[in-house]
Backbone of each chain as ProteinMPNN parsed JSONL, in Angstrom:
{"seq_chain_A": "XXXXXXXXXXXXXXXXXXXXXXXXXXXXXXXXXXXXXXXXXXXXXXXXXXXXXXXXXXXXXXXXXXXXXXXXXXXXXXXXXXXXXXXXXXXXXXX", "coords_chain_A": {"N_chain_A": [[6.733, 17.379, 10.54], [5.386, 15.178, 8.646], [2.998, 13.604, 8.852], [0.062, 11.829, 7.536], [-3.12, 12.04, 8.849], [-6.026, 10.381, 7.844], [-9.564, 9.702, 8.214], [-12.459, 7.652, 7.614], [-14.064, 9.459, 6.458], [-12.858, 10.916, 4.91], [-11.949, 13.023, 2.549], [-11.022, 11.397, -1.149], [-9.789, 12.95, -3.016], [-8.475, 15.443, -1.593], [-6.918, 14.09, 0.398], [-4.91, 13.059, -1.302], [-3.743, 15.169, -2.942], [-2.531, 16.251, -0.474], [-0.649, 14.102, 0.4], [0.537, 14.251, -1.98], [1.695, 16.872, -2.186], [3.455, 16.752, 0.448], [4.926, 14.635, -0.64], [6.597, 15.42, -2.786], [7.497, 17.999, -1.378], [9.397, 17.005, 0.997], [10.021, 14.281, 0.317], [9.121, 11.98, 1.474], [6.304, 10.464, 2.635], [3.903, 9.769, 5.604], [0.967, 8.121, 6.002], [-1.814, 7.744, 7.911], [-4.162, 5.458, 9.29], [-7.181, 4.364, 10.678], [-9.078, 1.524, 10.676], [-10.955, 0.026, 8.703], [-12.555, 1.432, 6.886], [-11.419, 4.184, 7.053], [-9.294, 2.456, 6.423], [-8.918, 1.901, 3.664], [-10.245, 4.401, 2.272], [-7.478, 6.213, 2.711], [-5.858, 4.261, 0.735], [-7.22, 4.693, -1.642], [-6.13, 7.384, -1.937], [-4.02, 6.991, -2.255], [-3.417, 6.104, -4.461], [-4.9, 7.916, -6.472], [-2.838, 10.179, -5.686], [-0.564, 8.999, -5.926], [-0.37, 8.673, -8.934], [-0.768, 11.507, -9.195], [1.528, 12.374, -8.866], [3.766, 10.716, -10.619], [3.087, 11.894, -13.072], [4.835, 14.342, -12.512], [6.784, 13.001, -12.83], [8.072, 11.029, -10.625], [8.215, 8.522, -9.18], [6.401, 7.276, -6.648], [6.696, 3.997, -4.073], [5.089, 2.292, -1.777], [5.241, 1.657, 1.793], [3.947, -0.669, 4.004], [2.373, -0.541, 7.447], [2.033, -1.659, 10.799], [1.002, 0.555, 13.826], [0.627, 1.463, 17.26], [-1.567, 3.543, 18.302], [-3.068, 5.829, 20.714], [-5.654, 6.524, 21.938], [-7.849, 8.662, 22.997], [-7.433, 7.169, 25.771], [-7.187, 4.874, 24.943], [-5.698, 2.047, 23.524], [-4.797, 1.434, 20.334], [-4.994, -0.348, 16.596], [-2.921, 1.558, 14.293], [-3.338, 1.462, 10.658], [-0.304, 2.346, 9.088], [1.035, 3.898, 6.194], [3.419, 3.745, 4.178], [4.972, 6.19, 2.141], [7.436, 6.761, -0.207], [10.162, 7.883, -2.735], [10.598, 5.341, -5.088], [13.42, 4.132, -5.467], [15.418, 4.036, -8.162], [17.523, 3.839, -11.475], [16.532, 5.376, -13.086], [14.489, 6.923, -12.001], [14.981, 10.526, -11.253], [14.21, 11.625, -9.504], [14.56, 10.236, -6.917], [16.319, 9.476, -3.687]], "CA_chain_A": [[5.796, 16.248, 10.733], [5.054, 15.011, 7.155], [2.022, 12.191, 9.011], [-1.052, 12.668, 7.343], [-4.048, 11.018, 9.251], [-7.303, 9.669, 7.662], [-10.848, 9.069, 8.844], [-13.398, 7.13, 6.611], [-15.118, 10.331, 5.566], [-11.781, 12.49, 4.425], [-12.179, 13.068, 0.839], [-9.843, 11.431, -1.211], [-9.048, 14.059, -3.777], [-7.738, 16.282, -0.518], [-5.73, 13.049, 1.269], [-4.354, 12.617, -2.437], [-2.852, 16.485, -2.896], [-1.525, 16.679, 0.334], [0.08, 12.847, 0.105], [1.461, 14.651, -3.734], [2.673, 17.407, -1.476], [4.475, 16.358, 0.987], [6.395, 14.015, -1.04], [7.266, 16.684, -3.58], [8.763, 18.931, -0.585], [10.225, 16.256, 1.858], [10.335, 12.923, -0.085], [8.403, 11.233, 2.095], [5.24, 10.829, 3.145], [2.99, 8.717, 6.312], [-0.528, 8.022, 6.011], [-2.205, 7.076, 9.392], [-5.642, 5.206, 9.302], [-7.676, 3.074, 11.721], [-10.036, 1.039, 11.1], [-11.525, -0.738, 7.757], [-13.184, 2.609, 6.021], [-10.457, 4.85, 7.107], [-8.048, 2.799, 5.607], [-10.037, 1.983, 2.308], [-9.85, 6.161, 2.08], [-6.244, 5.922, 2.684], [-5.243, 3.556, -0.306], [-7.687, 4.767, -2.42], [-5.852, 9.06, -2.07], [-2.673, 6.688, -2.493], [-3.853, 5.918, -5.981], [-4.697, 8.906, -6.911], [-1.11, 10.483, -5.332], [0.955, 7.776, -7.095], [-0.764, 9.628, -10.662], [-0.106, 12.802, -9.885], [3.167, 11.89, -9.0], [3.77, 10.125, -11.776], [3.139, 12.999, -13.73], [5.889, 14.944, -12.247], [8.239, 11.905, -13.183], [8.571, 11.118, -9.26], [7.571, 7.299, -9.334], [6.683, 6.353, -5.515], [6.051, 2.704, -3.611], [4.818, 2.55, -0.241], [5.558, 0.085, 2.664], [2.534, -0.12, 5.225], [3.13, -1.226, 9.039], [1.251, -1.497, 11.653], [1.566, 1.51, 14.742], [-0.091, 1.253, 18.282], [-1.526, 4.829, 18.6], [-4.024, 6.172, 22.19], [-6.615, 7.855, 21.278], [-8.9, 8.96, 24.22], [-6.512, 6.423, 26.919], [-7.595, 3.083, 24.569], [-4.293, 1.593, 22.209], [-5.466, 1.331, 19.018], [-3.738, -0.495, 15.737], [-3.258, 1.773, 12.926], [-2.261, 1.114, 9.768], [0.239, 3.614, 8.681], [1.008, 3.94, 4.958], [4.859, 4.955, 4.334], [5.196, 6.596, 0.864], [8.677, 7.259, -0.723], [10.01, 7.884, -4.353], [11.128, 4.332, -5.434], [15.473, 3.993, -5.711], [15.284, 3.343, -9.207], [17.762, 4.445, -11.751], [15.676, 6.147, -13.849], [13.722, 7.473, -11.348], [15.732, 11.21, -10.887], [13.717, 12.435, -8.159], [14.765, 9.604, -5.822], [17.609, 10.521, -2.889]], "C_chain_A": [[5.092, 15.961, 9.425], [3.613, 13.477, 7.873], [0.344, 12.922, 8.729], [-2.201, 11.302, 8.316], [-5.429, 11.213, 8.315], [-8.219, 9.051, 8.364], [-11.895, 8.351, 6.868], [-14.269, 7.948, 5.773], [-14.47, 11.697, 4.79], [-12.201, 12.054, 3.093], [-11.215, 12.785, 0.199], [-8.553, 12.044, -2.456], [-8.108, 14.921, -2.843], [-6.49, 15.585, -0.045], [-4.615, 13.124, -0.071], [-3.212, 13.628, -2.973], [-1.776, 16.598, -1.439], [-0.43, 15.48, 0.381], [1.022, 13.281, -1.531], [2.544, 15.742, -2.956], [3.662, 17.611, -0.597], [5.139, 15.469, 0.348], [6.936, 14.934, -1.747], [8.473, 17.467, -2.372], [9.718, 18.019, 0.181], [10.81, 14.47, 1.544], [10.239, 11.791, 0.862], [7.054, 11.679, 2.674], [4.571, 9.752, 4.526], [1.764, 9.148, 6.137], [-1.207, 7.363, 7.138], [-3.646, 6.875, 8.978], [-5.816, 4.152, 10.035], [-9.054, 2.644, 11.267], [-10.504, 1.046, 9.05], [-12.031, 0.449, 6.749], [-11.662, 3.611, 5.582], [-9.02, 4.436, 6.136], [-8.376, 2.392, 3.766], [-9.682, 3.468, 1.601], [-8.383, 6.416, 1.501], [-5.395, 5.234, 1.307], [-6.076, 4.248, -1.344], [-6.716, 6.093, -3.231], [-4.834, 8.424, -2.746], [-2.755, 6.432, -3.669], [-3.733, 6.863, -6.478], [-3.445, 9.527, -6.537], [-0.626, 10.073, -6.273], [0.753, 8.437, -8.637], [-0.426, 10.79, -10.659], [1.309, 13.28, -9.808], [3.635, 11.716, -9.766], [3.929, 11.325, -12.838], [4.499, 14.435, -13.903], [7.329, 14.128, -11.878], [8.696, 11.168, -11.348], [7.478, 9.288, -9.158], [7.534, 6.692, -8.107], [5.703, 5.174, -5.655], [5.335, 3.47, -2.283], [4.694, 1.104, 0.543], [4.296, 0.423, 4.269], [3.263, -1.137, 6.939], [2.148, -0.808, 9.712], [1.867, -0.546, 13.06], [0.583, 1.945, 15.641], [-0.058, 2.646, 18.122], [-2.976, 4.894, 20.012], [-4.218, 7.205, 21.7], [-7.655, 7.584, 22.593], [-8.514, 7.435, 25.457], [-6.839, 5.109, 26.299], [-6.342, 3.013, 23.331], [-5.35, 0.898, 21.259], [-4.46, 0.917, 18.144], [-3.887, 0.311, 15.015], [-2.563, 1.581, 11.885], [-1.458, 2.376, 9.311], [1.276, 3.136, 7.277], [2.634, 4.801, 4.653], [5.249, 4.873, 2.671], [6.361, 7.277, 0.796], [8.711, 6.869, -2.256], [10.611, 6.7, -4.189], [12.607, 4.375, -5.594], [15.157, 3.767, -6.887], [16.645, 4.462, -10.257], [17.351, 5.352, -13.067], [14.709, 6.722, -13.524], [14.197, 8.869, -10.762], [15.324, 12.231, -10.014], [14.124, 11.253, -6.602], [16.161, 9.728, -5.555], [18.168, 8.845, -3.304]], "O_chain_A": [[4.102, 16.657, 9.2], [3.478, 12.463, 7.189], [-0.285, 13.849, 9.24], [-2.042, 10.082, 8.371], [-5.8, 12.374, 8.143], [-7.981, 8.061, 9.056], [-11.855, 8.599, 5.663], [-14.963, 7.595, 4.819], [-14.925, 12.751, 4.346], [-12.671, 10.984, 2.707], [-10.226, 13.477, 0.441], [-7.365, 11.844, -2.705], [-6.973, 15.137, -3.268], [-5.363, 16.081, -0.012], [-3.43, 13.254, 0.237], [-2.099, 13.26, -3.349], [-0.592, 16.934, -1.414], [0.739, 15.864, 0.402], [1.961, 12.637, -1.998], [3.771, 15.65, -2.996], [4.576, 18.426, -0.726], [6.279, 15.399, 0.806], [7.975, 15.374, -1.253], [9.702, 17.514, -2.411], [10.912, 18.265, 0.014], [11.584, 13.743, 2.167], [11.056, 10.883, 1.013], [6.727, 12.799, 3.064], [4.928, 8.604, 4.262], [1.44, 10.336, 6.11], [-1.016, 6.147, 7.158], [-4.314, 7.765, 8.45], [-5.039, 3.206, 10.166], [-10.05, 3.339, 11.466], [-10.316, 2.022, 8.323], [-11.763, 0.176, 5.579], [-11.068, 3.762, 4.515], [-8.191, 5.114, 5.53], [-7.731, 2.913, 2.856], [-8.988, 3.61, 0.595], [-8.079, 6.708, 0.344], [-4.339, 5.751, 0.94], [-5.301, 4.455, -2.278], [-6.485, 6.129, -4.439], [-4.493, 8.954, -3.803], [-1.628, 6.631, -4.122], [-2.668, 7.098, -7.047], [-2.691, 9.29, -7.481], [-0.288, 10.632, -7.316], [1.714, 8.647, -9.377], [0.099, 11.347, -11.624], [1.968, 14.147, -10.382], [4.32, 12.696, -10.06], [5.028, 11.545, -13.347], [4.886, 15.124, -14.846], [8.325, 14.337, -11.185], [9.879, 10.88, -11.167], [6.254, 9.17, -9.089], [8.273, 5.72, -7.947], [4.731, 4.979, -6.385], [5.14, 4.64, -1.954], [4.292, -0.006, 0.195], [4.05, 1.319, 5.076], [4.154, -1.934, 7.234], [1.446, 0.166, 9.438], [3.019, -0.777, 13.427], [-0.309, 2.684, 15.223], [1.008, 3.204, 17.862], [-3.748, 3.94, 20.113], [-3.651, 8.208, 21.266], [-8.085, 6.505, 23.002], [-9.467, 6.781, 25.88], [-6.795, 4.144, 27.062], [-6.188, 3.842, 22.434], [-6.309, 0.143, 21.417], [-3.303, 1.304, 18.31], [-5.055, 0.312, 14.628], [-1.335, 1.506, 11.931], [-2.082, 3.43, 9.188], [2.097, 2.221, 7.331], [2.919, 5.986, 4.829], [5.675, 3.886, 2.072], [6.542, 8.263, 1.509], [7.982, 6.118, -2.904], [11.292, 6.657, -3.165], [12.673, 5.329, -6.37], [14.223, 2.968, -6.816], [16.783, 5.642, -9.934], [18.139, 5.879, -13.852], [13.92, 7.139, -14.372], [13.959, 8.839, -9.555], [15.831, 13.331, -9.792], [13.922, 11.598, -5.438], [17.05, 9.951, -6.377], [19.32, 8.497, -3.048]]}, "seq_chain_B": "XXXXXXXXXXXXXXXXXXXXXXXXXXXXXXXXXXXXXXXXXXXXXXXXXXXXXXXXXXXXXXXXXXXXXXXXXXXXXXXXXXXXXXXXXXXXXXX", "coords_chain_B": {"N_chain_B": [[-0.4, -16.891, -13.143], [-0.484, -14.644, -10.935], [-2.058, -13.284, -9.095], [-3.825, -12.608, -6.236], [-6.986, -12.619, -4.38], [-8.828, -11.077, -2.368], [-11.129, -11.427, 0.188], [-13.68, -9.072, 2.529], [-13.555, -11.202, 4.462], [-11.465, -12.836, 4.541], [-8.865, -14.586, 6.15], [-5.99, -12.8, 7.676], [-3.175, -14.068, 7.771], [-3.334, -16.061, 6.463], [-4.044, -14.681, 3.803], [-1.474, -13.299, 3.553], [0.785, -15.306, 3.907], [0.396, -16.118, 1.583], [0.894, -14.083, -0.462], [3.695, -13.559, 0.034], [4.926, -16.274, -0.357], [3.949, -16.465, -3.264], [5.719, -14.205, -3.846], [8.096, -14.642, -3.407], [8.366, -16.819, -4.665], [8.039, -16.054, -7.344], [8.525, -13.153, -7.903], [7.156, -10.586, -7.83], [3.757, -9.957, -6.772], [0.183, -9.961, -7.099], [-2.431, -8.31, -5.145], [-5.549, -8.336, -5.412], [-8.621, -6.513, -3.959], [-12.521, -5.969, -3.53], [-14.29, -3.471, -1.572], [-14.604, -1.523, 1.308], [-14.045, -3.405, 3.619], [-12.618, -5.369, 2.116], [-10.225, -4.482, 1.493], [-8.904, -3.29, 3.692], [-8.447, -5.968, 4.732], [-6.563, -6.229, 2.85], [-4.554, -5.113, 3.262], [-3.533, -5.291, 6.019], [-2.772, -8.026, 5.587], [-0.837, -7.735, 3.834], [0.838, -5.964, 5.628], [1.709, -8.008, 7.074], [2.851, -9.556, 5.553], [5.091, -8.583, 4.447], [6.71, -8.213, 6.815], [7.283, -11.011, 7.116], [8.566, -11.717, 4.753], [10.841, -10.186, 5.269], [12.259, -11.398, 6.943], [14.026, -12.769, 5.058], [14.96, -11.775, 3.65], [14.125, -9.795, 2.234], [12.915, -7.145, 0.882], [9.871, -5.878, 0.445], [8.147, -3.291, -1.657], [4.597, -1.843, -2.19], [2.526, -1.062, -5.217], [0.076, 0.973, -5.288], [-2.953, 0.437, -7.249], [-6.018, 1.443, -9.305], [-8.579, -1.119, -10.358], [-10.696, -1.699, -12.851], [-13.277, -4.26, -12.586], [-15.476, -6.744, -13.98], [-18.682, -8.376, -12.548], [-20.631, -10.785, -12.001], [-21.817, -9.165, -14.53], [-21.952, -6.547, -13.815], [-19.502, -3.136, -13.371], [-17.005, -2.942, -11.171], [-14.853, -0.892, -9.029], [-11.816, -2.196, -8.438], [-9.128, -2.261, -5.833], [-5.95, -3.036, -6.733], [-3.245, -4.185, -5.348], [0.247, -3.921, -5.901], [3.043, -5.417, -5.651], [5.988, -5.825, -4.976], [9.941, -6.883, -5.012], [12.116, -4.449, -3.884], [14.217, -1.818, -5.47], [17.377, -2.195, -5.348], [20.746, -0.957, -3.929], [20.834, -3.111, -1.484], [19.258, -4.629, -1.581], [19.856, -8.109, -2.393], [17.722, -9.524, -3.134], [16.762, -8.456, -5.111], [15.596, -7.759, -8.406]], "CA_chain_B": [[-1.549, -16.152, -12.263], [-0.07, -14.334, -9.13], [-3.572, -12.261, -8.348], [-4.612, -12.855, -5.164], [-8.245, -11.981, -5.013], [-9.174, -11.276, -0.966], [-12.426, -10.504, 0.453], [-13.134, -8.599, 3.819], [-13.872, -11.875, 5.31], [-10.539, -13.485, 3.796], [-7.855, -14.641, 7.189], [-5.206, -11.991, 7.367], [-2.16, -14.532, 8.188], [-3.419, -17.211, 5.251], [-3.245, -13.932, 2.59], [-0.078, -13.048, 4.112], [1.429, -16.477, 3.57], [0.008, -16.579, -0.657], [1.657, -13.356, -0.975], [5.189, -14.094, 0.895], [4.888, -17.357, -1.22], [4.123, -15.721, -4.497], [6.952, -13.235, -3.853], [9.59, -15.376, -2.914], [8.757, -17.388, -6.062], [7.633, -14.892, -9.178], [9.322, -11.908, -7.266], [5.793, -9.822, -7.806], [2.124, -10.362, -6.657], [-0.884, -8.618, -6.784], [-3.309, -8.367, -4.169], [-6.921, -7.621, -5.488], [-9.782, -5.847, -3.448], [-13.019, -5.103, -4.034], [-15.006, -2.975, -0.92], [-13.413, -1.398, 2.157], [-13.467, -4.705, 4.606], [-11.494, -6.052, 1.464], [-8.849, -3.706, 1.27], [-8.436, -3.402, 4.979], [-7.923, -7.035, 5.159], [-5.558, -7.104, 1.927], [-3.348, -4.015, 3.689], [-3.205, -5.726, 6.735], [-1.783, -9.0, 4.951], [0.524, -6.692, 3.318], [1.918, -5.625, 6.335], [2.136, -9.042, 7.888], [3.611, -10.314, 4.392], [6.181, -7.701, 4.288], [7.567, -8.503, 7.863], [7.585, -12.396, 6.903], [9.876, -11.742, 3.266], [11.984, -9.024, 5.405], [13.251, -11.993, 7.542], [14.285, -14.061, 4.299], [16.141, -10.134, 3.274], [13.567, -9.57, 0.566], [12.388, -5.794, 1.078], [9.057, -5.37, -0.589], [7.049, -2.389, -1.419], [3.877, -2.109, -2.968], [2.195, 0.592, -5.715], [-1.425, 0.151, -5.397], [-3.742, 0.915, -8.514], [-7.627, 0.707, -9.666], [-8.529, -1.65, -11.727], [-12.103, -2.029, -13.461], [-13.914, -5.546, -13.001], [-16.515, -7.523, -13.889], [-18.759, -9.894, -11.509], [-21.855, -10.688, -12.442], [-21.778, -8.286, -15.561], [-21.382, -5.257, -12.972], [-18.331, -3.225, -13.545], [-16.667, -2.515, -10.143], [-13.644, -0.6, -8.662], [-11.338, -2.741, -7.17], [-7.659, -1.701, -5.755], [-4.854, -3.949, -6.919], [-1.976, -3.674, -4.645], [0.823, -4.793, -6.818], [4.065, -6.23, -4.148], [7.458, -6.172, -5.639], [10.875, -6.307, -3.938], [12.443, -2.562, -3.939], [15.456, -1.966, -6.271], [18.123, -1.172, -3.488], [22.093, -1.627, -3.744], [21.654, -3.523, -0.413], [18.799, -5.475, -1.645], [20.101, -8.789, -3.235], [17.004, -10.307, -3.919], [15.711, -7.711, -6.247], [15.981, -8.295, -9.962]], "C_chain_B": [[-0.138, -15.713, -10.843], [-0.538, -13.116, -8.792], [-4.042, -13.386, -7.062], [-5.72, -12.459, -4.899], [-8.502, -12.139, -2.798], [-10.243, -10.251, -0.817], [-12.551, -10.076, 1.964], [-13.543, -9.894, 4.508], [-12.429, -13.394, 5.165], [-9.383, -13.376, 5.338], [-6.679, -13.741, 6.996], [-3.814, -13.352, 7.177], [-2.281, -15.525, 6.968], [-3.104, -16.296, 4.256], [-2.013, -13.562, 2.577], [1.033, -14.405, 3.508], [1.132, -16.764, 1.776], [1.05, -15.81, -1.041], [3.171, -13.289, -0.938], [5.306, -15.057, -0.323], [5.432, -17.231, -2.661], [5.203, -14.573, -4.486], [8.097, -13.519, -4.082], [9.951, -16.652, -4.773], [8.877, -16.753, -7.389], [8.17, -13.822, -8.87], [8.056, -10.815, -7.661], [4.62, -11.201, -7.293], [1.37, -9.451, -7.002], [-2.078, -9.24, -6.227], [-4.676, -7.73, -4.954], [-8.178, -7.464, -4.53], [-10.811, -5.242, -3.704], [-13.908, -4.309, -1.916], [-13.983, -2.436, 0.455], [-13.269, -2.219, 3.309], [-12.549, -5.191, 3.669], [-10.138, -5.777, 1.645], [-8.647, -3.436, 2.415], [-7.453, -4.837, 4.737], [-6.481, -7.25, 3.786], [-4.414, -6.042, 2.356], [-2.685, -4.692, 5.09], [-2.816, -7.119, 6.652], [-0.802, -8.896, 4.802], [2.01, -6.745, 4.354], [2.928, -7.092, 7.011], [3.508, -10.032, 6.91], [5.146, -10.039, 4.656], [7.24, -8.329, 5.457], [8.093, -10.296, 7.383], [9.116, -12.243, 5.827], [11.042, -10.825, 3.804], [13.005, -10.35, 6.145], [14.017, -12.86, 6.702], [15.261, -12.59, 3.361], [15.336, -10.074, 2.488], [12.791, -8.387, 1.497], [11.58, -5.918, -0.191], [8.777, -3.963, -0.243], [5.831, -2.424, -2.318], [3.082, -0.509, -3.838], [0.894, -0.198, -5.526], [-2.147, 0.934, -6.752], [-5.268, 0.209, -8.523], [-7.74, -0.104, -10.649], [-10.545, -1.901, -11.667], [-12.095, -3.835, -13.561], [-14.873, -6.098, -12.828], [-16.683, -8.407, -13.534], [-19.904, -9.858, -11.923], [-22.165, -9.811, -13.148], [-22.2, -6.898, -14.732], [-19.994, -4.684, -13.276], [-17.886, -2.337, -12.292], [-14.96, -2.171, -10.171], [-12.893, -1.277, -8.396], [-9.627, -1.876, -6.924], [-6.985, -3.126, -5.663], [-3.827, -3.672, -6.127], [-0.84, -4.731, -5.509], [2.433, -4.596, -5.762], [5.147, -6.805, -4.797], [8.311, -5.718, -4.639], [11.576, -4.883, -4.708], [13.762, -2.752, -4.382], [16.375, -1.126, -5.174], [19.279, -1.931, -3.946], [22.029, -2.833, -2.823], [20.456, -4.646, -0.711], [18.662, -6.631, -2.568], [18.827, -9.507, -3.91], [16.049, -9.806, -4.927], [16.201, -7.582, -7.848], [16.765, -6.855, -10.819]], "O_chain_B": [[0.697, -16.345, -10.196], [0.087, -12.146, -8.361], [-4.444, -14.549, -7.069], [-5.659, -11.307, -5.328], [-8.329, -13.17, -2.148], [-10.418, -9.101, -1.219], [-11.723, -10.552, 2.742], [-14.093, -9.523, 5.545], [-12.514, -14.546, 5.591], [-9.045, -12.243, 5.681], [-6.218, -13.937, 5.871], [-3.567, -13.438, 5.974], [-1.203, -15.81, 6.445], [-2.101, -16.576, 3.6], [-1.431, -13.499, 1.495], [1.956, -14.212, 2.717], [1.706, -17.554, 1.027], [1.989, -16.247, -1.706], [3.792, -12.948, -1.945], [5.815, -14.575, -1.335], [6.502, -17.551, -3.179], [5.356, -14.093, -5.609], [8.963, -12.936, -4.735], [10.892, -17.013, -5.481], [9.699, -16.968, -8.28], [8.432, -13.243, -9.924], [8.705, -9.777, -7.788], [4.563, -12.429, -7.343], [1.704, -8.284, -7.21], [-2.631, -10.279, -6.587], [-4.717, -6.502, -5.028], [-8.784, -8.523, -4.364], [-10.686, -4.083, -4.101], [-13.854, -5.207, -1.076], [-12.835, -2.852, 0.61], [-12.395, -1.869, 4.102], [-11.492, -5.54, 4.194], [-9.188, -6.526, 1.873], [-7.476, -3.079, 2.289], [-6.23, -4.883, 4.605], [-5.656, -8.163, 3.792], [-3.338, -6.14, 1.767], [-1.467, -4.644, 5.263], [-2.461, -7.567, 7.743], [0.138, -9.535, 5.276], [3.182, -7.109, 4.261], [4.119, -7.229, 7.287], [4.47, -10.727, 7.235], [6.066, -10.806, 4.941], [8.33, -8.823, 5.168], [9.282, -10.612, 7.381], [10.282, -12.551, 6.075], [12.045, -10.623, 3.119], [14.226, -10.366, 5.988], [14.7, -13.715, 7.265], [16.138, -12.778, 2.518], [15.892, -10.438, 1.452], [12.209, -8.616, 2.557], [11.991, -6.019, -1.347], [8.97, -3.421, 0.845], [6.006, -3.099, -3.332], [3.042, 0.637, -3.391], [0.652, -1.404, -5.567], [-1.73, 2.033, -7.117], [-5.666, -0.87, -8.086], [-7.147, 0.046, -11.717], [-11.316, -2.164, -10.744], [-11.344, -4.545, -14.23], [-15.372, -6.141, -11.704], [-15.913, -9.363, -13.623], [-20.313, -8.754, -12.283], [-23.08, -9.205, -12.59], [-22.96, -6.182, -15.384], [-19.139, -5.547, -13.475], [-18.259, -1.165, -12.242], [-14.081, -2.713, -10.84], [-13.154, -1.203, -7.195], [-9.126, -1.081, -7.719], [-7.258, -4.052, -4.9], [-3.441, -2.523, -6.343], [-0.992, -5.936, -5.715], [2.698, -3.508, -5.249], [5.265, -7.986, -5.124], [8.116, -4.855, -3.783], [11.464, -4.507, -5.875], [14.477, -3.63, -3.898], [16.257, -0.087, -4.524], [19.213, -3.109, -4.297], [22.885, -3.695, -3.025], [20.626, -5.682, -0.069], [17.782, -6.611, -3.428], [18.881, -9.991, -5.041], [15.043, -10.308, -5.429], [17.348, -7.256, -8.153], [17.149, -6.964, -11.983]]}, "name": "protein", "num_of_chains": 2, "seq": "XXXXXXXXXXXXXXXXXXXXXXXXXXXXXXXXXXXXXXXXXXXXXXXXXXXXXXXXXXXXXXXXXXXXXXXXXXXXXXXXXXXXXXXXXXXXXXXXXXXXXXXXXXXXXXXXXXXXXXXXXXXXXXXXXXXXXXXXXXXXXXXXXXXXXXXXXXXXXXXXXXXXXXXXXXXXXXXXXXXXXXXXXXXXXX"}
């Protein structure tokens, strides 16, 4: 289960390592956030990620989508954040 | 110019349609945000964008980055989401 979730008050040095780590091991990552703060948080870790990525030559995008999730019996939208290394050929960490 | 500048009070489906627009013509955009109603509303464009250019075969993804700017001689965060199509064997409309 590589889905990381985000609230508005995760820190986003933490969201940012584990979003570096799971792509490193599985070459992919999801980012789950609801709601205007949460996902603010969310893009911000993805910033930071994408650098320390970067660093280890591993150059990802990310494609966002929207994903009905029930939380306490109420459907909720969240946005969910889908990070992979870019296809590129000069990119030699991408499958 | 193909900065889109959206604030959290900016219609999701009207930024959606600049960016689609600007995609389909310059093959990049970039989405700028400053606060987290902004960047909600410019992720949830995103997504809506994305689905629009997928039915025309154009697979985007986007890297997002900070950028430093001045508004009234303040110098604020904002996140750029920068919205290119994805270099893919299967995707012809990528340069």
């Amino acid at each position: 289960m590589n889905m990381i979730k985000v609230s508005a008050t995760s820190r986003t040095a933490a969201v940012a390592g584990a979003i570096a780590g799971i792509v490193r091991e599985h070459h992919r990552a999801e980012v789950q956030a609801i709601g205007a703060g949460a996902v603010n948080q969310a893009v911000k870790a993805l910033v930071l990620a994408t650098g320390y990525l970067r660093l280890d030559g591993i150059h990802v995008s990310c494609v966002p989508e929207f994903a009905d999730v029930t939380i306490e019996d109420k459907v909720r939208t969240a946005i969910r954040l889908v990070v992979e290394p870019e296809y590129s050929p000069n990119n030699s960490e991408a499958s």
